[in-house]
C-alpha positions as CSV (number, residue, x, y, z in Angstrom):
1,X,0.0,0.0,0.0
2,X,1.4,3.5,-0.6
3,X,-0.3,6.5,-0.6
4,X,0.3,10.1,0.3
5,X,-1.4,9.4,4.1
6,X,1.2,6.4,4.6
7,X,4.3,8.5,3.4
8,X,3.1,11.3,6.5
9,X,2.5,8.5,9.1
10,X,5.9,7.3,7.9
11,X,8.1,10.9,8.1
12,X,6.0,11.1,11.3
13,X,7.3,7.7,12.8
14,X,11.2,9.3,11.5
15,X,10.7,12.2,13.2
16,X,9.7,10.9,16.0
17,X,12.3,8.5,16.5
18,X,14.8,11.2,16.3
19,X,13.9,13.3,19.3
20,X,12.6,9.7,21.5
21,X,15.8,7.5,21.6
22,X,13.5,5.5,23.9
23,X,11.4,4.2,21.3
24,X,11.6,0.7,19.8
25,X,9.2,0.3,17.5
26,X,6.7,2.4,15.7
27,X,3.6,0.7,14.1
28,X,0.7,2.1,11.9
29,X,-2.4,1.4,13.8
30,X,-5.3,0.4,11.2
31,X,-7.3,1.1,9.4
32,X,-5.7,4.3,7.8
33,X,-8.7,5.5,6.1
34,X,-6.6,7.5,3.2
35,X,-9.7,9.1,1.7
36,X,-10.4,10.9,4.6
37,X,-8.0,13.7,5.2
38,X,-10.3,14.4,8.1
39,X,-9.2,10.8,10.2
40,X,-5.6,10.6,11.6
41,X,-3.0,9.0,11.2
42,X,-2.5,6.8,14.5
43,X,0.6,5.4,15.5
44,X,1.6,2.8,18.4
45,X,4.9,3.5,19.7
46,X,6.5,1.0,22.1
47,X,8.5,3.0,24.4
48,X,11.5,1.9,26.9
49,X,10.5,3.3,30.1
50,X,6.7,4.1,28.9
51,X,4.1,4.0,32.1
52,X,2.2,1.1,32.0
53,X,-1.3,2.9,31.6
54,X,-3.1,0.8,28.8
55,X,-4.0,2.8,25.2
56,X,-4.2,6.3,26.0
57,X,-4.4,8.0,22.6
58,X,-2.9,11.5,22.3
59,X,-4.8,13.2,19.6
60,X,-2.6,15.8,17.5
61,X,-4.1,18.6,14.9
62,X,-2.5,19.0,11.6
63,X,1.2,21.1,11.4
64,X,1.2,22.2,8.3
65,X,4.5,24.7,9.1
66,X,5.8,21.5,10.1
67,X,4.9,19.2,7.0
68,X,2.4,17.4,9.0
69,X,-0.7,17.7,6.7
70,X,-3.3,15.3,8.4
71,X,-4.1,15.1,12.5
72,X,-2.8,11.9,14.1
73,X,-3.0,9.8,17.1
74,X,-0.2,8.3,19.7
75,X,-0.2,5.3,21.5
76,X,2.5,5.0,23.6
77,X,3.0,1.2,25.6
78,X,5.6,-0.2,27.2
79,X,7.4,-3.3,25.4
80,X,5.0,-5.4,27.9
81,X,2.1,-3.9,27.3
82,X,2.8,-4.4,23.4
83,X,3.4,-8.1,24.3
84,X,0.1,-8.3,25.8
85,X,-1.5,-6.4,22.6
86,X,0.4,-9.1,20.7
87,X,-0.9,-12.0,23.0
88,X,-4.2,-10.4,23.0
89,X,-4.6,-10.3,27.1
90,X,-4.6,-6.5,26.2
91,X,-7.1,-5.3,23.7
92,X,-6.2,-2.1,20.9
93,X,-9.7,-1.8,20.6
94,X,-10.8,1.5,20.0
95,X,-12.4,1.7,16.9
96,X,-11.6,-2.2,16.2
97,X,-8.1,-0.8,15.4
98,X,-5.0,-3.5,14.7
99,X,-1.6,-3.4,14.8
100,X,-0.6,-2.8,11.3
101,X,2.9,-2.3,9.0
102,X,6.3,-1.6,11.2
103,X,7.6,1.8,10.2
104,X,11.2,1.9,10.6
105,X,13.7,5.0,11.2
């Protein structure tokens, strides 16, 4: 899949892994919805150090001055937490979102 929504979620992931050295993975949560320039772009990003708190999403406007076209959504977990999304003992269930493509630095 590429599309103009997937290339922001991915400069967003870059970005972001450049000012968190904490971070250890970055993953699109689905569905992206790309026709929508209205829905975000949501990300799960499994921090070192996070607060085990379950899915708190962080809900971002657009930043235009800052090439961010579309709003977005963070998930931060802890690398447990994200083990227990992955074992399903911990639902992402908002909006029957999934863990979906690994965006990489």
């Amino acid at each position: 899949m590429s599309s103009l929504k997937l290339e922001a979620a991915r400069s967003l992931a870059k970005s972001h892994y450049r000012v968190d050295r904490q971070i250890r993975q970055i993953h699109l949560i689905e569905p992206l919805h790309d026709q929508d320039p209205n829905e975000p772009i949501r990300l799960l990003e499994v921090v070192e150090g996070a607060l085990e708190c379950g899915i708190v999403p962080i809900a971002f406007t657009p930043d235009p001055d800052h090439g961010i076209e579309y709003p977005s959504v963070i998930v931060e977990v802890s690398p447990t937490e994200f083990d227990k999304i992955q074992d399903g003992t911990m639902p992402l269930t908002h909006e029957n979102w999934t863990i979906g493509q690994e965006l990489f630095a």
